[in-house]
ROSELO-964787 format. One record per residue: residue in one letter; x, z, y of N, C-alpha, C in turn. Coordinates in steps of 0.2 Angstrom, whole numbers, plus 5000, padded with zeros to 4 digits. Layout:
BEGIN
AXZYXZYXZY;...
***
This chain:
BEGIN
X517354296400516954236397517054176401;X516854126399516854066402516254046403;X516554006411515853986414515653916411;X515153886409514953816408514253796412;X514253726411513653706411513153696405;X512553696408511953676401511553626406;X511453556403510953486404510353496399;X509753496402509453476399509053406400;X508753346396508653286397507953276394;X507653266399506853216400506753156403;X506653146395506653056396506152996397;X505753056399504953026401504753006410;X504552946412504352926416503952886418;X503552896423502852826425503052756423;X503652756426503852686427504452696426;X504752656424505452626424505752606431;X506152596434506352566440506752506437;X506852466440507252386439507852396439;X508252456442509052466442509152506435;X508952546435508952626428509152586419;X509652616420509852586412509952676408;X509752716411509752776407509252796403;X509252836398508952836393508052866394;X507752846397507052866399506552806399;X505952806396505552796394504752806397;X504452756399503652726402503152726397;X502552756399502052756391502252796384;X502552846386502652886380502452956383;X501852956385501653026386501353076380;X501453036376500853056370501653106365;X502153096369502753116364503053176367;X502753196373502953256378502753326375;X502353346370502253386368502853406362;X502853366357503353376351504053366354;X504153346360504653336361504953376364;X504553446368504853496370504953526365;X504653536361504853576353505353566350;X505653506351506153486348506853506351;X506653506359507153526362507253576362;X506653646360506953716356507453716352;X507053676348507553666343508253676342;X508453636347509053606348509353646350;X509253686357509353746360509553796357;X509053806349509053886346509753866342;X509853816342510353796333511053806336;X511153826343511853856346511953926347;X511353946342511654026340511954046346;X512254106346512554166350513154146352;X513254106360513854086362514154136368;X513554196367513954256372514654286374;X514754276366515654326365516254266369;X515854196370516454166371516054136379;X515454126380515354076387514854116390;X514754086394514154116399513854036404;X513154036405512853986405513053976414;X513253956419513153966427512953916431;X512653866427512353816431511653776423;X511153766424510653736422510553686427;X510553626423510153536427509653526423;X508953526426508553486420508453396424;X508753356418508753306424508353226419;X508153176420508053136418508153056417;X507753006418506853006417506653046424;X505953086424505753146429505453196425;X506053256424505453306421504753336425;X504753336430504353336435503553316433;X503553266428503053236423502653296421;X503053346415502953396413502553436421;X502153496418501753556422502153576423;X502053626428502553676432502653746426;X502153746421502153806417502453786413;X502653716410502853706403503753696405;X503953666413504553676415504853756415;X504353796417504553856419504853906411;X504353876406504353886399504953876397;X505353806398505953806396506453826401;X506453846405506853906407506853936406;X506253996403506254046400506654036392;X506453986390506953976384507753956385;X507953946391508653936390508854016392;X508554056393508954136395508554186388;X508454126383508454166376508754136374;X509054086374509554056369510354066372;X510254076377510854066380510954136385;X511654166387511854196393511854176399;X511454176403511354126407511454196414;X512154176417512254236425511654246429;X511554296431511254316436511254246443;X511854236443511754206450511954106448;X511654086442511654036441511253976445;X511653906448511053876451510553836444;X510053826448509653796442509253746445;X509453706441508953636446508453606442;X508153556447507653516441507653446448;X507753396443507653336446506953326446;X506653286454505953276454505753226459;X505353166454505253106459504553116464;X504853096470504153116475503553096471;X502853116472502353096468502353126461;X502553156460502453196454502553266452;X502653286459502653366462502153396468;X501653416467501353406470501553506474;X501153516479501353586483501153656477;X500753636475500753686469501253696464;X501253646460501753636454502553666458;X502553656465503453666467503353736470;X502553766469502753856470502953876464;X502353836460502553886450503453856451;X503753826451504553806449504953866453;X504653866459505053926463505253986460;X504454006460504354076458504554096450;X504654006448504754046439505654016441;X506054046444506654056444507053976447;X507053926448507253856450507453866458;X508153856459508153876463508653826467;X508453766464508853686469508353636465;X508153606469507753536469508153486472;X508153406465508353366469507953306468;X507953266475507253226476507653176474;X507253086470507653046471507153016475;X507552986481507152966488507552896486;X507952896485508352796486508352776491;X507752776496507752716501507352736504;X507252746510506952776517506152706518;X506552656518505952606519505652586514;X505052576512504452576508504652496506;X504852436510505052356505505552376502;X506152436504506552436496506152466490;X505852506491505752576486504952526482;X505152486485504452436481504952386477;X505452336479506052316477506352346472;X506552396471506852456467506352466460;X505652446462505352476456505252546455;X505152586464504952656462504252676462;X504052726462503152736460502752786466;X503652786472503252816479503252776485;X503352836489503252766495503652846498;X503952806506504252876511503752946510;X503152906514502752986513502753036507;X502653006502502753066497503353116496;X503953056499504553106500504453166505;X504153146509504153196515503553236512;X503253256510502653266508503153316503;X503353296498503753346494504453386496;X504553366501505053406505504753466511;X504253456512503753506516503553546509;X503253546504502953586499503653636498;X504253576496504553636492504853666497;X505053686504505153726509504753776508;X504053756508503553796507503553846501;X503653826496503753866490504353896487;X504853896496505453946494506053906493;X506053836491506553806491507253796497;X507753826496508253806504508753756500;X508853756494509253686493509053636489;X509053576494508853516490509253456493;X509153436487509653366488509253296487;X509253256491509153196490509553146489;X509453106482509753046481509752956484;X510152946486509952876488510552806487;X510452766488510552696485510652646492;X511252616489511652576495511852516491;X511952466495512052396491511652376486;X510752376490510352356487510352266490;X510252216486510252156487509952146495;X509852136500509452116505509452156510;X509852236509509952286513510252266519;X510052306523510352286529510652356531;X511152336538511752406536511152456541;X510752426547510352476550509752506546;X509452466540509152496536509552546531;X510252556528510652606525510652676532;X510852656539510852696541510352746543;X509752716545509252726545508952786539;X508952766534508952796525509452866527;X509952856529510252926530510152956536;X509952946542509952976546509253016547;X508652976543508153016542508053056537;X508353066533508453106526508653136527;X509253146532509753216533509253246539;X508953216543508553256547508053296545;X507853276539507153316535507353386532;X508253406533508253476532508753476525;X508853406521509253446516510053456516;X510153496511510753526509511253476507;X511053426503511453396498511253326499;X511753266497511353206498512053166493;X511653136487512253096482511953016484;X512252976487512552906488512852886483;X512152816480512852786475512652726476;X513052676477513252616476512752606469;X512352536471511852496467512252476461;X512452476457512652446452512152416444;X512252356445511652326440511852326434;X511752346430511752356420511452326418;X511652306410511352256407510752316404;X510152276403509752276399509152326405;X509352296412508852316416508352266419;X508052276422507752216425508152186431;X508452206432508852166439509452126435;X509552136431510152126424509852046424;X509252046422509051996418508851936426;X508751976431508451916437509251906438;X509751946438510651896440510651856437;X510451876430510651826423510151746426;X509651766427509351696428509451666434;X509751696439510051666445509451696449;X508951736449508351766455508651836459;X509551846457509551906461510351896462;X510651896469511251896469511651966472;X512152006468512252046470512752066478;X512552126482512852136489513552116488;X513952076492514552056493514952146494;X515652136490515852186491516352216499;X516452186503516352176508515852226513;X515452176511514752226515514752286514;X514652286507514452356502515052396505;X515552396505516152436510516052446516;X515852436518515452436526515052476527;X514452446522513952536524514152586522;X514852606516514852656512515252686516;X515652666521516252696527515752716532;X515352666534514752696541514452736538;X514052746532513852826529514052856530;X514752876527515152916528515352946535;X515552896539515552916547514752956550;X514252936548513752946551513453036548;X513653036543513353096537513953136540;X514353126542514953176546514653206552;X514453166555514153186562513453226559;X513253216556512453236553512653306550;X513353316549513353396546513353396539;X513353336535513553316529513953306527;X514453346524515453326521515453296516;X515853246515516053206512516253266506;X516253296498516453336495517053286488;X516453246488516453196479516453126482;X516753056480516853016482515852996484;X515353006481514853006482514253056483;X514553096484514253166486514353216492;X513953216495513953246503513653296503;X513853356506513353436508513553466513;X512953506517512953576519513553616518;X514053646523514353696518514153756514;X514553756510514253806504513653766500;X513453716499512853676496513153646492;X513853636489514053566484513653586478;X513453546475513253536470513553596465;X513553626461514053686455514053646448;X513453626449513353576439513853526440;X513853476445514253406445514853436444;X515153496451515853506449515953536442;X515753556439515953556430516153516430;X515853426428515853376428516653356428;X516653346435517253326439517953366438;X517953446435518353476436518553486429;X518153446424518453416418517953476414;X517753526417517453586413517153566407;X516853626403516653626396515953626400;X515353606396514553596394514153586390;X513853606388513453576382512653536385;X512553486384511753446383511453446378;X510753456381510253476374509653396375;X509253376369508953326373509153246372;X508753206371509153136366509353096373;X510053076372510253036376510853106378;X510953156378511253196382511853186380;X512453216383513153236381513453306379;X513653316376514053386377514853376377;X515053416381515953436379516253506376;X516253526373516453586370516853586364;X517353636367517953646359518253596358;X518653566365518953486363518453426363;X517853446360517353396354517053366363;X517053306361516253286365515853236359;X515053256361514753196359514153186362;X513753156359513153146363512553116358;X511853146360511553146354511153066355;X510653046350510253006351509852966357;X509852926358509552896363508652886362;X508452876357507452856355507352936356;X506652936357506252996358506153026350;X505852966348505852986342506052976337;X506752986336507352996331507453026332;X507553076340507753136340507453186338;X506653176341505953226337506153236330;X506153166327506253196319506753216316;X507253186318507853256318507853306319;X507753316322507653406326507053426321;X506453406322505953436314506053436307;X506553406306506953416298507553426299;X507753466305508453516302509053486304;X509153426305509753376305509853386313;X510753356314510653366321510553296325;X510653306330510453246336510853206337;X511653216337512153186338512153136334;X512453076340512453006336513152976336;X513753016341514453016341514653066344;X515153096339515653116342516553116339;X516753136344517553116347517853186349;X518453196344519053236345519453236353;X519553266356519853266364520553316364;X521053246363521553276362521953296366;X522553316368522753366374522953316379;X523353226375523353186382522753176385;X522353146382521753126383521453146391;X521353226386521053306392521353296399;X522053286398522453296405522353226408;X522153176405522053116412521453116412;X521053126409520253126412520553206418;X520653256417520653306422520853276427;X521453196428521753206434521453136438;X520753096433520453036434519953066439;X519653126435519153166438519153186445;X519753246443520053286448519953246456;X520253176455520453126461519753086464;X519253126461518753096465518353146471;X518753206468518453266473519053246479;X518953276485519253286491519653346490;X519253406486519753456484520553436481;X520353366477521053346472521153406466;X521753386466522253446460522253506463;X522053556461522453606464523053636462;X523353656463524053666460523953726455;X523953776457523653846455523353816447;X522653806447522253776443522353746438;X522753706440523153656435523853696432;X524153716434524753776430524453806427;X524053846427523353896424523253866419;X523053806418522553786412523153736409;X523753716412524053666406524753706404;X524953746408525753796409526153756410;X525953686415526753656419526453616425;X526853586431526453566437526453516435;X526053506441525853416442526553386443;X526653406448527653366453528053376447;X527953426442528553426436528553376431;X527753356430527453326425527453236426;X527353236431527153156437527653146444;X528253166443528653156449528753086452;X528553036447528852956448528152936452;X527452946447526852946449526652976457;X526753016459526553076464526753026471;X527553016469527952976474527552896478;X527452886471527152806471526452806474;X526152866471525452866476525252866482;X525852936485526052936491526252896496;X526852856493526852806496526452756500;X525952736493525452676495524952726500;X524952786502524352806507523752826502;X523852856495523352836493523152936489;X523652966491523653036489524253056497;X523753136496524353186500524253256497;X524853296499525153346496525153386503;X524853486499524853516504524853586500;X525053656503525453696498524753716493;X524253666493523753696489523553656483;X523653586486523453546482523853466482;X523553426477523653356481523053326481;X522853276482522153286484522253196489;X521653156487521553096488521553086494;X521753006498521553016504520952976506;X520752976510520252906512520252836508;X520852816510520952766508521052756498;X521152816496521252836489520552866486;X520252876491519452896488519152806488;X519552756490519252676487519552676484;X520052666481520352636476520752726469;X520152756468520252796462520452766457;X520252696454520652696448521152666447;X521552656454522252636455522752706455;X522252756457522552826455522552846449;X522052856444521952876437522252826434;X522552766434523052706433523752716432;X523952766437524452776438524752836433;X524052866431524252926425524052926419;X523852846418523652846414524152856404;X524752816407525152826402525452886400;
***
């Protein structure tokens, strides 16, 4: 059988943040109840995928599902191991903003099977994390990283945010050297990027927000990197650092081009070629799903070229690369047979290297990825 991922998406939150252009929603508590129902729903309509997959990673991610009770989280766990085949030894996470897990809530999540937590910390200093538009302060973070120790948790990942306007490079370092000191396993680094239709979107537009010179923003992400290396945290994913043995399992599906399915409005699924992705409103999706209809709001055919450049856009952003092995496996011819003129050319520029296992970016090819997925494009 095949292994996949299953997402599931709660799109409910306190607050909004002023960067978030994801499908999650403030003052809609009153919709959390039909909408977990809905998400049944949605869940039960994939019938028996036994004969053909098997579930090996569970993400419940948002918004914060963390909003939800520890019993009603645990509930939908309980229902993806009825609806689904889900291994014995699948990770299963649950996204959780400080302040909205309290030491109790993160035992019932333990105990009811959850067994990665990942915290969105952002910013170590309390004038970012009030700048950002978050709803905690440092202490809650730590406050929820002592609970979930306590309640059995060993892998947790904290999220955080570089090239916020005003940042300074010994506040970014600082952000990482006290988060990795607090014990976790994982830490995903992403560069600020402002979206339309956020609040930070609209202060550029009016001239109240200017974004970090890119420059800088190269500066801190090369000194994190240095510093998160000494700290015991590997570089794995162009933004994603771990513990060994602690890389994320859900992402690399992602990245290794793998099959998944997403339940939940706003989600994606890729399966049987097909990708699509369902609604974004709460309640277009509620009433879909209560009268029989599906959630899906596009979907697209994924043809055999398509398949192979996303695989080798992807591929190039892990440090693993291509593996050769892997890639024979799954298309029946090599990369060097396929891409001889490309392979050369990348090589040359410093930007890929070849070893009897793989090929595989280099530093200077983990900056500039879409000069490599550029290259295979055609």
């Amino acid at each position: 059988m095949k292994e996949i991922g299953l997402y599931l998406h709660f799109p409910f939150c306190m607050q909004k943040c002023r960067y978030c252009d994801f499908p999650s929603y403030a003052g809609r508590e009153g919709q959390m109840g039909p909408y977990l129902e809905a998400l049944f729903r949605e869940m039960e309509s994939y019938g028996d995928i036994s004969g053909e997959y098997e579930i090996g990673t569970i993400f419940m991610g948002g918004g914060t599902p963390t909003l939800y009770d520890g019993d009603s989280l645990v509930r939908v766990l309980d229902k993806c191991r009825e609806c689904f085949p889900v291994r014995e030894d699948a990770e299963i996470t649950v996204e959780c903003n400080p302040g909205t897990a309290g030491r109790e809530k993160l035992c019932i999540l333990g105990k009811g099977g959850f067994n990665r937590l990942s915290i969105g910390l952002q910013a170590w200093q309390d004038s970012l994390l009030g700048f950002l538009g978050r709803i905690h302060r440092r202490q809650q973070f730590l406050d929820t990283i002592r609970w979930a120790r306590e309640a059995g948790f060993v892998n947790l990942n904290a999220d955080v945010i570089f090239g916020i306007p005003g940042q300074t490079l010994d506040e970014w370092l600082e952000t990482l050297e006290k988060t990795a000191a607090c014990g976790i396993t994982h830490l995903s680094a992403y560069s600020l990027k402002i979206e339309e239709g956020t609040v930070f979107y609209s202060w550029k537009c009016s001239g109240g927000l200017r974004e970090m010179e890119d420059e800088k923003e190269r500066e801190l992400y090369h000194k994190g990197i240095a510093l998160l290396h000494q700290l015991g945290l590997e570089q794995y994913e162009i933004s994603n650092f771990a513990r060994k043995g602690f890389s994320c399992r859900h992402n690399l599906t992602y990245w290794r081009n793998g099959e998944y399915i997403g339940c939940g409005c706003g989600a994606h699924s890729h399966l049987h070629s097909i990708r699509c992705g369902n609604v974004k409103d709460i309640g277009t999706y509620i009433d879909r799903m209560n009268n029989g209809r599906p959630a899906i709001d596009f979907k697209e055919e994924i043809d055999s070229q398509t398949e192979l450049f996303e695989t080798l856009m992807l591929g190039f952003r892990l440090k693993e690369g291509i593996r050769k092995k892997d890639f024979l496996d799954r298309y029946g011819f090599s990369l060097r047979n396929r891409y001889p003129k490309e392979l050369e050319m990348l090589g040359a520029k410093g930007l890929i290297e070849e070893d009897a296992e793989a090929f595989r970016p280099t530093a200077l090819g983990l900056d500039f990825e879409n000069t490599i997925a550029l290259a295979f494009l055609k």
